[in-house]
VEXDREN-2710 file (C-alpha; in Angstrom, 1 decimal):
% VEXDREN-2710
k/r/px/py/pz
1/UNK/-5.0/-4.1/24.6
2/UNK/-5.4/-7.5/22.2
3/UNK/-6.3/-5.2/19.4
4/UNK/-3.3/-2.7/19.9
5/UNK/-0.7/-6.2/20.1
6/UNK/-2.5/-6.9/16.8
7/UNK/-1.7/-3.6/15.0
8/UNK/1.8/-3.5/16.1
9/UNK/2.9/-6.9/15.5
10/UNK/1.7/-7.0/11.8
11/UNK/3.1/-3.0/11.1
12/UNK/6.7/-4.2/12.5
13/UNK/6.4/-6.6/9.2
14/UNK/5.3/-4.0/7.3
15/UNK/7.6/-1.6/8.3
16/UNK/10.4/-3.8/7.1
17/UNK/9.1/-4.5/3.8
18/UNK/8.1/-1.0/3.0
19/UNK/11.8/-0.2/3.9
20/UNK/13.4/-2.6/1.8
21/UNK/10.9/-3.1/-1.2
22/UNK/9.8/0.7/-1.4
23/UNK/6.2/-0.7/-1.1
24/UNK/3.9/-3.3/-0.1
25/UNK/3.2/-2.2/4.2
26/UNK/-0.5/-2.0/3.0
27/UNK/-0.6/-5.0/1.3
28/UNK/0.6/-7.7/4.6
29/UNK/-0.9/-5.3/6.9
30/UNK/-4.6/-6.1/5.0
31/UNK/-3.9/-9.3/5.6
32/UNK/-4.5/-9.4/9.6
33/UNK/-6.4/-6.2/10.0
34/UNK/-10.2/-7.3/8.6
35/UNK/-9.5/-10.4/10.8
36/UNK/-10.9/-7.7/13.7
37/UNK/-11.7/-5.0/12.1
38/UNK/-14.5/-3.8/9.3
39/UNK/-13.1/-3.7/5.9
40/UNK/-13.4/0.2/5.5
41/UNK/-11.9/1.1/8.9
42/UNK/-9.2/-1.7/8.1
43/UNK/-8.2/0.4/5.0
44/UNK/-8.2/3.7/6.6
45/UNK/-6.2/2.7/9.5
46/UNK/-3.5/0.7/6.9
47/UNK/-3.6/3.9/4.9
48/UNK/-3.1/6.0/8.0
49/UNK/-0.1/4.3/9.4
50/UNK/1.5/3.3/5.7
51/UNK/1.3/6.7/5.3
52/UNK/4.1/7.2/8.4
53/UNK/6.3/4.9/7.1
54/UNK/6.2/6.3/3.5
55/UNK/6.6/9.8/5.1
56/UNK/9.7/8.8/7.2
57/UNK/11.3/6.7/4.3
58/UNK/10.5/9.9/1.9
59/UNK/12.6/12.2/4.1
60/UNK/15.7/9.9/4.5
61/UNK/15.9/9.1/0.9
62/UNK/14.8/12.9/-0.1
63/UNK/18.0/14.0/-1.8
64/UNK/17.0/11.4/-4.5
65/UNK/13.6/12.1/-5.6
66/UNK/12.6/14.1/-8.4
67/UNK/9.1/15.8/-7.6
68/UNK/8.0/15.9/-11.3
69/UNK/7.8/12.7/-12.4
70/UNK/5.0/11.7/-9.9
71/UNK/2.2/14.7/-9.8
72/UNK/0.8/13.7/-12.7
73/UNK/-0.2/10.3/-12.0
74/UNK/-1.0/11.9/-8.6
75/UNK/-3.8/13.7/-10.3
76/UNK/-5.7/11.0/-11.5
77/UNK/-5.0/9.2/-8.2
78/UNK/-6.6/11.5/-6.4
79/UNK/-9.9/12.1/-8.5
80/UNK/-10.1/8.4/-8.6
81/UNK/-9.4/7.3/-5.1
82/UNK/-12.0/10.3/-3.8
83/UNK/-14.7/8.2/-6.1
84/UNK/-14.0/5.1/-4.9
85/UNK/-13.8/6.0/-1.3
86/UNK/-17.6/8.0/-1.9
87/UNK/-18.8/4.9/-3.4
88/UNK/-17.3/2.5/-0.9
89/UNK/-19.3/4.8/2.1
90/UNK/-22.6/4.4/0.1
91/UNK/-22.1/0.6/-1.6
92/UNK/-23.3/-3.0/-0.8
93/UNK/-20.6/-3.9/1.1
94/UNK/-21.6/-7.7/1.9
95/UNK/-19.2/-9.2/-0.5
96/UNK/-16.2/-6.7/-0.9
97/UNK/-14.3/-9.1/0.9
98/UNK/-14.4/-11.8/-1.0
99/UNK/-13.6/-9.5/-3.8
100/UNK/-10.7/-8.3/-1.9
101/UNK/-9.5/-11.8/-1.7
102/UNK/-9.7/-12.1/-5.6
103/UNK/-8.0/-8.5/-5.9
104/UNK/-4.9/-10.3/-3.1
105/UNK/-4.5/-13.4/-6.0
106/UNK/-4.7/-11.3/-8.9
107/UNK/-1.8/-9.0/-7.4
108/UNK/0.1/-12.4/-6.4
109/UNK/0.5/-13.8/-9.8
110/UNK/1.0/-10.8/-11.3
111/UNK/3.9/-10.5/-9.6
112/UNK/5.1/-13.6/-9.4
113/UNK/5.1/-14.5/-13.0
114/UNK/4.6/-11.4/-15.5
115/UNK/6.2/-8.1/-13.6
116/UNK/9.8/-8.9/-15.3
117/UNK/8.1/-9.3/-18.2
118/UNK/6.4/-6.3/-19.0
119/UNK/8.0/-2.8/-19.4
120/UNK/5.9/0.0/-19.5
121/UNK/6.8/3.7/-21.2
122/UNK/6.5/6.6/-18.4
123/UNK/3.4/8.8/-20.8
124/UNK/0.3/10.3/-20.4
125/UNK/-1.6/7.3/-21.0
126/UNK/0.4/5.2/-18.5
127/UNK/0.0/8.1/-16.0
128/UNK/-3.5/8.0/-16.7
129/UNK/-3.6/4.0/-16.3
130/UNK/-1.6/3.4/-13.3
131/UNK/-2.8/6.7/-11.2
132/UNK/-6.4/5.3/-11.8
133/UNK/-6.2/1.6/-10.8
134/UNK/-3.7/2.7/-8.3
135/UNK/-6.3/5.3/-6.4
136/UNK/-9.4/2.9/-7.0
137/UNK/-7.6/-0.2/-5.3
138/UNK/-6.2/2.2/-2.3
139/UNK/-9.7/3.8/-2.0
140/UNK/-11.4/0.5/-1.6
141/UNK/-9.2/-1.8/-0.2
142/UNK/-6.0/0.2/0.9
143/UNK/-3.3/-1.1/-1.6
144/UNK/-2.6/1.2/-4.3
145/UNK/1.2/0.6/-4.3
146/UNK/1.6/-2.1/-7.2
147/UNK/0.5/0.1/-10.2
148/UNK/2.3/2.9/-9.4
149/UNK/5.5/0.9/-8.9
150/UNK/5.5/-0.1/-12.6
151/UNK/5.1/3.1/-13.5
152/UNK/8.2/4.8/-11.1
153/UNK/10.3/1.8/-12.2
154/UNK/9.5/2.5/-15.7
155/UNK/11.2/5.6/-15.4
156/UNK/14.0/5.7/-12.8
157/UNK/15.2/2.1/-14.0
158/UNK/17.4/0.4/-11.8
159/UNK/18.0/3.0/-9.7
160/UNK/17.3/1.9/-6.6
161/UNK/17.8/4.7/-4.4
162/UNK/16.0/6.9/-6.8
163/UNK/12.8/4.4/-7.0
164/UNK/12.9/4.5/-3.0
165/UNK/12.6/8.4/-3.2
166/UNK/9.9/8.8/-5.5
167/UNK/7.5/6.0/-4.5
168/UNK/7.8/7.1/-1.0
169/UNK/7.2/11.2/-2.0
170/UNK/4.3/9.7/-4.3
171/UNK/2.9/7.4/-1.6
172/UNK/3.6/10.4/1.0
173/UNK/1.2/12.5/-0.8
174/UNK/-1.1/10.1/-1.4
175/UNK/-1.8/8.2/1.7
176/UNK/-2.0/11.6/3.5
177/UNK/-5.1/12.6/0.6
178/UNK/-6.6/9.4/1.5
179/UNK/-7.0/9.7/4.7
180/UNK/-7.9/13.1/4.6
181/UNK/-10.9/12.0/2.5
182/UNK/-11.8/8.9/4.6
183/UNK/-11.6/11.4/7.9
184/UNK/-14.2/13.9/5.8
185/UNK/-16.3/11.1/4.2
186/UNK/-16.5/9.4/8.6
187/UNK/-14.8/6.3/7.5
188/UNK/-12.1/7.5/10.2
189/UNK/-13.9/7.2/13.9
190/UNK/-13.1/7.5/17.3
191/UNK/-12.8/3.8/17.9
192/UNK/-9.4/3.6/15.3
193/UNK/-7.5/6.7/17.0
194/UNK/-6.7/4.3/20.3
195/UNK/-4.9/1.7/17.2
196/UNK/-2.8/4.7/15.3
197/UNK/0.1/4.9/18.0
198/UNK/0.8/1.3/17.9
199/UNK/0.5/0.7/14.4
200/UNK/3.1/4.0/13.8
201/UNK/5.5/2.7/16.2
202/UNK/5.2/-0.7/14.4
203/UNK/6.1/1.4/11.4
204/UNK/8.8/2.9/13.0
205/UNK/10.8/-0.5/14.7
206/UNK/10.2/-2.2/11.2
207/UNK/12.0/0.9/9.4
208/UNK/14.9/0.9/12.0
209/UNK/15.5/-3.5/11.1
210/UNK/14.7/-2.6/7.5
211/UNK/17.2/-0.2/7.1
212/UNK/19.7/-2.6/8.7
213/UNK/19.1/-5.5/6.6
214/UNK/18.2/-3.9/3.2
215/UNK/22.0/-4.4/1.8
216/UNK/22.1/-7.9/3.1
217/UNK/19.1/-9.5/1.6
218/UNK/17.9/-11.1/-1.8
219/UNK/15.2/-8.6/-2.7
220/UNK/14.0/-10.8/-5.4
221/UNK/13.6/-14.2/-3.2
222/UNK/11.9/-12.1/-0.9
223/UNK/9.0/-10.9/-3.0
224/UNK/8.5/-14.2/-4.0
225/UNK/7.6/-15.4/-0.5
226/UNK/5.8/-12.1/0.1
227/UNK/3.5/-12.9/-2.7
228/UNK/3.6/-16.2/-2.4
229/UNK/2.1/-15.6/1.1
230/UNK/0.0/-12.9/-0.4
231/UNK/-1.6/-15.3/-3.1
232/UNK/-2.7/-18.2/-0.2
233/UNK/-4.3/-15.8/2.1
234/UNK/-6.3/-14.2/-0.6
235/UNK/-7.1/-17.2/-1.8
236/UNK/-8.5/-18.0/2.1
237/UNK/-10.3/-14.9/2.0
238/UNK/-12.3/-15.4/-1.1
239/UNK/-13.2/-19.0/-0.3
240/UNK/-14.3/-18.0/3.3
241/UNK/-16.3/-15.6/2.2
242/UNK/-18.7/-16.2/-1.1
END
């Protein structure tokens, strides 16, 4: 029952931001669940439920995505994440946390410091780029989000509702290919199936408050304390485990 309270709690969070940032429910919810779960199974059940809210936001912000622009990055995600999710199941895994904790800082000050400062052009090698790093970071620690939202945002713009529609198709398809690949490779067991209903309606009350509050907040200020927040408890989880 602890364990349940502990997926729900964290998912209502990440519910909310996924709703009003159009990613990032993977990245605070791998914050608190390696605190009692195995890093792989952690992952898997982040990608399971993230995959939810993606779903849910993709369908109510349908009307504004434009299929095309994201199956080509989806390819190389999905030959990428399927080698880093074999590799994960087979690897040394006695320090992938601690590298997990460098991958939460490195993502922090990226985004706190160089994302306005970068523009990226929406090709094949930028495709290639993003789709890759994005399905090796989901395959081995959950979070693929942040690569791929340069890459949407390099071509949608400021367009805000079309950003929301694409990142959520893209992340639609590909949280559902992840997990479908962690089920086959038995990263998915019978212990994490009592968890998924909690963490989904997590999902689902953070969408509901997100939805109310995404007009009424400063997006910007909030990303900052996001990966602010982000940046401190990777730095924890790297120093607490070399």
């Amino acid at each position: 029952m602890k364990e349940m309270l502990y997926v729900f709690l964290p998912c209502i969070i990440g519910g909310i931001i996924q709703t009003t940032t159009g990613f990032g429910s993977g990245i605070f919810i791998m914050l608190f669940f390696p605190l009692f779960l195995p890093i792989l199974q952690s992952s898997a059940l982040s990608t399971l439920v993230s995959a939810w809210a993606c779903i849910m936001l993709a369908w109510k912000y349908r009307k504004y995505a434009t299929p095309k622009i994201v199956i080509l990055p989806a390819i190389f995600y999905f030959t990428f994440s399927f080698l880093a999710i074999r590799f994960a199941t087979t690897a040394d895994l006695t320090n992938l946390k601690a590298y997990f904790g460098l991958f939460l800082i490195v993502i922090a000050l990226y985004f706190m410091f160089f994302a306005d400062r970068i523009h990226l052009k929406a090709n094949l090698l930028t495709a290639f780029i993003c789709g890759s790093i994005s399905g090796i970071a989901s395959g081995l620690f959950g979070i693929g989000g942040p690569p791929m939202v340069l890459y949407i945002l390099a071509i949608v713009g400021d367009d805000k509702n079309s950003y929301i529609g694409n990142s959520q198709f893209f992340f639609s398809m590909t949280t559902i290919y992840t997990t479908a690949v962690r089920a086959f490779s038995g990263i998915i067991t019978a212990d994490l199936l009592p968890l998924i209903i909690p963490g989904m309606l997590g999902m689902m009350v953070g969408k509901s408050l997100g939805i109310k509050i995404v007009e009424k907040i400063d997006i910007a200020f909030m990303k900052k304390l996001i990966y602010g927040f982000l940046g401190l408890s990777g730095l924890l989880t790297f120093v607490t485990n070399i």
